[in-house]
C-alpha positions in Angstrom: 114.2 136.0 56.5 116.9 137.7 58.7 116.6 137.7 62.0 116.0 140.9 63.7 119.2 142.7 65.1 120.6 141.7 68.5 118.9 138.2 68.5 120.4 135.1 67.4 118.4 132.2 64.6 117.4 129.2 66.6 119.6 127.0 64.1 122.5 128.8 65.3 122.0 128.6 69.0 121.2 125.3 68.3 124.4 124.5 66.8 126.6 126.4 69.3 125.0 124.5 71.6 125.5 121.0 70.2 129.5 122.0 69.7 129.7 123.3 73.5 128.2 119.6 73.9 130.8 117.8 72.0 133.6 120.4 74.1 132.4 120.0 77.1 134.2 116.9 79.5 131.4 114.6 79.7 131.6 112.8 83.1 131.2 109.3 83.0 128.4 108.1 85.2 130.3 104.3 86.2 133.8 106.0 87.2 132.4 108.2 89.5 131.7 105.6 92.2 134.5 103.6 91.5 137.3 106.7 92.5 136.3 106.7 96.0 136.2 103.1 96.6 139.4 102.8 95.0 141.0 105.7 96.9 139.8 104.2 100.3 141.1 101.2 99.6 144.4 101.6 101.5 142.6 102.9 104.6 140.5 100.6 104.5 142.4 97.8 104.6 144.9 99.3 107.4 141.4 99.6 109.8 141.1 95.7 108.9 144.9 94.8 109.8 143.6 96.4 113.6 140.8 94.4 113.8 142.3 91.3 112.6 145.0 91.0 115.1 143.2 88.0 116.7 144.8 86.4 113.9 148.4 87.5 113.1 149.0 85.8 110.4 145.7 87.7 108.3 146.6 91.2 110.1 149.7 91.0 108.8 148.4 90.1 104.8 146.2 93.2 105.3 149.0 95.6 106.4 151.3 94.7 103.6 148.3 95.1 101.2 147.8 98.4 102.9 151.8 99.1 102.3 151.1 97.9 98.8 148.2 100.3 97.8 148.9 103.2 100.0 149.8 105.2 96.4 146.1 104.7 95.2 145.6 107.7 97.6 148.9 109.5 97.3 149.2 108.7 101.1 153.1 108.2 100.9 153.6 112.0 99.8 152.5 113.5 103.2 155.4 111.4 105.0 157.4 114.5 104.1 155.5 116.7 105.6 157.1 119.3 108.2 154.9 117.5 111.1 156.7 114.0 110.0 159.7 114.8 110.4 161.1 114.5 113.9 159.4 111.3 114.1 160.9 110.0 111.3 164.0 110.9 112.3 163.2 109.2 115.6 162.2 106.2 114.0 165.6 106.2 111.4 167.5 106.9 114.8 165.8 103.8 116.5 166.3 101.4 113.1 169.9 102.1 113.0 171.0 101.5 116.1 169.0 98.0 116.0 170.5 97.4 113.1 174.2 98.2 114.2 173.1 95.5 117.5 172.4 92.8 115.2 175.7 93.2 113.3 177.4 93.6 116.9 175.4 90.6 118.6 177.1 87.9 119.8 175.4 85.7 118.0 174.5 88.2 114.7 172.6 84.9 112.5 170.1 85.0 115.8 169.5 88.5 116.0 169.1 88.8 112.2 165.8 87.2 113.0 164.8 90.2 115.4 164.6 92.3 111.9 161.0 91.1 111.2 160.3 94.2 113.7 160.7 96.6 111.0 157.9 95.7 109.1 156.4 96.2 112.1 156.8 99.3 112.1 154.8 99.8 108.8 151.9 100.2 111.2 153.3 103.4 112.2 154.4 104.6 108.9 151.5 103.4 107.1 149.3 105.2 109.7 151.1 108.4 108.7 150.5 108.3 105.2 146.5 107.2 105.9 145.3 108.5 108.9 144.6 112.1 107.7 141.6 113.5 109.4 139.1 113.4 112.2 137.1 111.0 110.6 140.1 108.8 109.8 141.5 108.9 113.1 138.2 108.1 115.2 137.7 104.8 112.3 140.7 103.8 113.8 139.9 104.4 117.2 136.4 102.4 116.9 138.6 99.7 115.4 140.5 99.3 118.5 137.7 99.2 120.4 136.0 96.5 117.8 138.8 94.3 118.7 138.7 94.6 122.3 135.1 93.9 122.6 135.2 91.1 120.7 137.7 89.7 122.6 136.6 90.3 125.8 133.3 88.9 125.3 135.0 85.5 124.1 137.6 85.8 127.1 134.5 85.9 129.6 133.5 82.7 127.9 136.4 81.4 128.6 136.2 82.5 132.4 132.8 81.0 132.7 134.0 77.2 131.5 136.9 78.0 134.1 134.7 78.7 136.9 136.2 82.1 137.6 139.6 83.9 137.9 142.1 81.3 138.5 145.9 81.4 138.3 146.3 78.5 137.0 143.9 78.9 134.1 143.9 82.5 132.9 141.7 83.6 130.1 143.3 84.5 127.3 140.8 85.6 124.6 142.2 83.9 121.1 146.0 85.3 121.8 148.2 82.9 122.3 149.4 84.8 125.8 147.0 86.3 129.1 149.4 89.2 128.7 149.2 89.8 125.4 145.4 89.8 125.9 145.1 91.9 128.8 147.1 94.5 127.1 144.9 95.2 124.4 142.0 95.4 127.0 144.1 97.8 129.2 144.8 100.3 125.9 141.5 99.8 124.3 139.9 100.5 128.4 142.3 103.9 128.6 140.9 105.1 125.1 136.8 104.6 126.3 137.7 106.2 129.6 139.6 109.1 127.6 136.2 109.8 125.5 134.1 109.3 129.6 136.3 112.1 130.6 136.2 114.6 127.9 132.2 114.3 127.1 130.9 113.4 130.8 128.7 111.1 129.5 128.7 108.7 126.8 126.0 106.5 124.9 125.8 103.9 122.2 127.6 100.7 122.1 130.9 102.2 122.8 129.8 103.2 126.4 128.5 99.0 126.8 131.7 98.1 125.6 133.8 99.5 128.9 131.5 96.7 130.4 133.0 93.3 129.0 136.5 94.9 128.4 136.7 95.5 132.5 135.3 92.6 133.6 138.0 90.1 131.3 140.9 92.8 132.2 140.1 92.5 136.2 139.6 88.2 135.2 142.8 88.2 133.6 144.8 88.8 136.8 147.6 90.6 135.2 149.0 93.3 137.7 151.1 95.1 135.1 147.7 95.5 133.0 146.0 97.3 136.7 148.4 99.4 137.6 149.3 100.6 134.0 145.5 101.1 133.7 145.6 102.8 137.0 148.0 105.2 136.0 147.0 106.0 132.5 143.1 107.2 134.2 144.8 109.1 137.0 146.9 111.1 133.9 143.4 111.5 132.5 141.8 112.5 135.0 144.4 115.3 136.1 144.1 116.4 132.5 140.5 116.2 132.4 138.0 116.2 135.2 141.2 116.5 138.6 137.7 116.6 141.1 137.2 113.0 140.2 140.3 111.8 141.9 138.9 112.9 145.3 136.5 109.3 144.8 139.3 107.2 144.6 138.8 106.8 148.1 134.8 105.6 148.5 135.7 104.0 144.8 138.3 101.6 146.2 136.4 100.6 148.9 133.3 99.9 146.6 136.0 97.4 145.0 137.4 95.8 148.1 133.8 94.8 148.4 132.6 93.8 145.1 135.8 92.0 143.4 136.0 87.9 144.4 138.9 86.9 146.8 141.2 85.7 144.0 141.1 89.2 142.3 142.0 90.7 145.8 144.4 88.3 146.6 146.5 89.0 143.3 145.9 92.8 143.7 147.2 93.2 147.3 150.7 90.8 146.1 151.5 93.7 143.8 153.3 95.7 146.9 154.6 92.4 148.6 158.1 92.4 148.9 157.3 88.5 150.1 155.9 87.5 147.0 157.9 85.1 144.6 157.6 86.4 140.9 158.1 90.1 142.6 161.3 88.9 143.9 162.0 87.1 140.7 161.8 90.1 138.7 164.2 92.1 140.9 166.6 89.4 140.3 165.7 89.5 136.5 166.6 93.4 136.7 170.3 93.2 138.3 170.9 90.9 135.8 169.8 93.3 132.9 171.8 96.1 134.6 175.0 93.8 134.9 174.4 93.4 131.2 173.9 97.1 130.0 176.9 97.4 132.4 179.1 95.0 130.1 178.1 96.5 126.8 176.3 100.0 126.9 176.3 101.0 124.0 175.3 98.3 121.5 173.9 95.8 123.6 174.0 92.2 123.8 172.4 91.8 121.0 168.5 91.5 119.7 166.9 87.9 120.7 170.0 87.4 123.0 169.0 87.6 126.5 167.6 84.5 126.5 170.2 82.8 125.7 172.9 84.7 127.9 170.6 85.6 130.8 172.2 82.2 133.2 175.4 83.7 133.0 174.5 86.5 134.7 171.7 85.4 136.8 171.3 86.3 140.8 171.8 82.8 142.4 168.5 84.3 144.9 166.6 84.1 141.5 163.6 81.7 141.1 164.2 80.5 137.7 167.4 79.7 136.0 165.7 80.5 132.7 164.0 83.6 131.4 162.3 84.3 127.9 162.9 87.8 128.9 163.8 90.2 131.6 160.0 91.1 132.3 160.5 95.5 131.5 160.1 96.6 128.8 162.5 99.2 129.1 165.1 97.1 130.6 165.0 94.7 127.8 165.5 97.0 124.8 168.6 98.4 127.0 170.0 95.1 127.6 169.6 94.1 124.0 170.4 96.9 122.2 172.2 99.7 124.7 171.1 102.4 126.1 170.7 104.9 122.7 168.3 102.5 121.8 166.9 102.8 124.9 166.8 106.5 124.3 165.5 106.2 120.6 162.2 104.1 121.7 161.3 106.6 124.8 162.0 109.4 122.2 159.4 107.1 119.6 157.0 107.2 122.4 157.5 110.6 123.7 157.5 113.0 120.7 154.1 111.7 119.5 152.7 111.5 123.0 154.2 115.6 123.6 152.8 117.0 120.7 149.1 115.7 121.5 149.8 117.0 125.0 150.3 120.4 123.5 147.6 120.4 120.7 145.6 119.1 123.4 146.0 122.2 125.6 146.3 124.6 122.8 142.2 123.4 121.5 141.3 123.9 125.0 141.7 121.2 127.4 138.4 119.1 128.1 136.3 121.3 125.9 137.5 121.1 122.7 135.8 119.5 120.2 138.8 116.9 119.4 139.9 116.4 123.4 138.6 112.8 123.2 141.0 111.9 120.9 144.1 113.7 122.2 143.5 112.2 125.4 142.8 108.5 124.1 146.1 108.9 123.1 148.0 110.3 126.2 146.0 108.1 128.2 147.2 104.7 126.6 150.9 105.2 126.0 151.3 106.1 129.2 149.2 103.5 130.2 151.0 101.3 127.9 154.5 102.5 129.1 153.8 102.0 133.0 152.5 98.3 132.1 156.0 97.6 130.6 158.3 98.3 133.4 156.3 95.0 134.8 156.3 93.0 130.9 158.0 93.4 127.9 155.0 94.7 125.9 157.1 96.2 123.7 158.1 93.0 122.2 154.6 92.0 122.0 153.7 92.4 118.0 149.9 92.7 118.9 150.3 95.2 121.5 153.0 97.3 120.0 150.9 97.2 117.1 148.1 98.8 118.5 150.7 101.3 120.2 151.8 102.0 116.7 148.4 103.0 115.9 149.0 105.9 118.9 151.7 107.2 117.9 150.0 108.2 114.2 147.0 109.4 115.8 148.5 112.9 116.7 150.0 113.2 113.1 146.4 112.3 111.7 144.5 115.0 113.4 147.1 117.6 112.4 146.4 117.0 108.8 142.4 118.5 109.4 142.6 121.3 106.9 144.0 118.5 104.4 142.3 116.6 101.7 141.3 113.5 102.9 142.6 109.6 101.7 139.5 109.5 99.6 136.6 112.0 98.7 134.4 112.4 101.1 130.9 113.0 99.4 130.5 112.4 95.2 130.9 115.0 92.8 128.2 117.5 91.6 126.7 116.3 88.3 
């Protein structure tokens, strides 16, 4: 019997339904969780190459895995993004001229050796490509702080078994250098006390972490660490909350009377003209200038102050033999020359400007990202005071971490775009 006009026999419906069936993309329930793990592979393993750098040897495995696998998540393409490219340049600029030292050195087999820096500087470029929101940026952050924490706590073990601050026995956490360890505490301090001064308060285990990580950077008796840390919370503090800096007064005096002798002691030799290594050091930097002086440009090549630095040592100087010259700064000139010199301030400048200016442009303190902006003002300048005292620049672990900075402003300026990995499943 024929169906009646306008309606439609079950068979047929039931047909046209079974052949939109067959049409239809049918979703297949086991590759649906295994496209997000995939695609967060390479960010994860770049937050594991942070938290690993207690052991060198493994953080660098997981960053060249991270370099390795970075295309799972099409993280490469965004390096030529608009935003990228000054700081690429920067970064070319600063490659080539280390380059052009090494060929130039003195003693070019030596310096060859100082190449290993550029796959340091995967960290940097790797953070470009993976670090592409809010979320991914504050992982990162959290992994700094991992890192710190943990080794603070196992430095303040160490204190304990040494029966307090002592010269002769500084903590060291599991780095093979005091300096090496305070200067992770000292950028890892900067970015809790840049998330203290854009919220007011804090809570979780973040805010308990600022408690271990002071304690084993004031135990660790490095001055460059202090004053760098010094500085970098007076910047955030004129950024953030300037009324705070009127109880810097009452707040020293609350330290003159709670820190142990020793810690006193080292603090107050900072501004003595009388004390040896301060002396020391400003023999260290007339030599460095009477080497920049010889060769301005190129340098005297990477790895080669070392071995050059008696022939132009001050005969007032302590020590006839230097690893380095002690700055940072003064070190990359002597090395390299002075438009090296300008290419790594430019490295650290043009990252740290533009979160200046995004910071201001979302509203200071109140917006909703300030934290972040700040962590990251706070600690390169922080980490750049600190290395007129110390060559923390040559300090893989440290400059590692710095690395990590320097993405951060790139990250948070990719909000609006797709994230390294889906961020919820999709709808069956």
């Amino acid at each position: 019997m024929a169906a009646p006009l306008g309606e439609t026999p079950a068979a047929v419906v039931l047909a046209e339904d079974r052949s939109a069936a067959v049409a239809a993309p049918v979703a297949v329930p086991a590759a649906v969780p295994r496209w997000p793990a995939i695609a967060a592979l390479p960010y994860s393993l770049y937050w594991a190459h942070v938290v690993a750098l207690f052991g060198l040897a493994a953080s660098n495995v997981l960053l060249g895995l991270a370099v390795l696998t970075a295309p799972l998540s099409g993280g490469w393409r965004g390096l030529g993004r608009r935003a990228c490219r000054p700081l690429l340049l920067v970064v070319a600029l600063y490659v080539a001229l280390h380059a052009l030292s090494v060929v130039t050195s003195f003693d070019p087999p030596r310096s060859a050796r100082s190449l290993s820096e550029l796959f340091a500087l995967c960290t940097l470029l790797a953070g470009l490509a993976l670090v592409r929101d809010e979320r991914a940026v504050r992982g990162m952050v959290d992994a700094v702080v991992l890192l710190a924490t943990g080794e603070a706590v196992f430095g303040l073990v160490q204190l304990v078994a040494a029966g307090g601050p002592d010269l002769a026995h500084r903590i060291q956490g599991t780095f093979s250098h005091y300096m090496t360890f305070s200067g992770i505490l000292m950028i890892a301090d900067l970015v809790l006390l840049a998330r203290l001064v854009a919220r007011g308060r804090d809570s979780g285990w973040r805010a308990w972490a600022l408690v271990p990580i002071n304690a084993a950077l004031v135990a660790t008796l490095t001055r460059s660490a202090w004053v760098g840390l010094a500085v970098g919370l007076a910047v955030l503090l004129l950024l953030g909350r300037r009324r705070l800096l009127l109880w810097w007064v009452p707040a020293a005096l609350l330290l003159l009377l709670l820190l142990p002798p020793a810690v006193l002691d080292r603090a107050a030799s900072i501004v003595d003209p009388g004390d040896p290594t301060n002396s020391d050091r400003l023999c260290m930097a007339r030599a460095g200038a009477a080497m920049i002086r010889e060769r301005p440009l190129v340098g005297q090549g990477p790895d080669m102050v070392e071995v050059r630095y008696p022939l132009y040592r001050i005969p007032e100087a302590t020590r006839k033999w230097v690893p380095h010259l002690h700055d940072a700064f003064l070190e990359v000139a002597a090395e390299r020359g002075l438009p090296a010199l300008v290419a790594l301030l430019l490295l650290l400048g043009v990252p740290a400007g533009r979160a200046l200016v995004d910071y201001r442009r979302e509203g200071g303190r109140s917006g909703p990202r300030a934290d972040l902006w700040l962590a990251v003002l706070g600690g390169l300048v922080g980490f750049a005071v600190a290395g007129l005292f110390e060559d923390n620049w040559g300090d893989v672990e440290v400059q590692r971490l710095v690395l990590v900075l320097l993405a951060i402003p790139y990250g948070l300026a990719r909000q609006d775009e797709p994230a390294s990995w889906p961020t919820r499943l999709p709808s069956p």
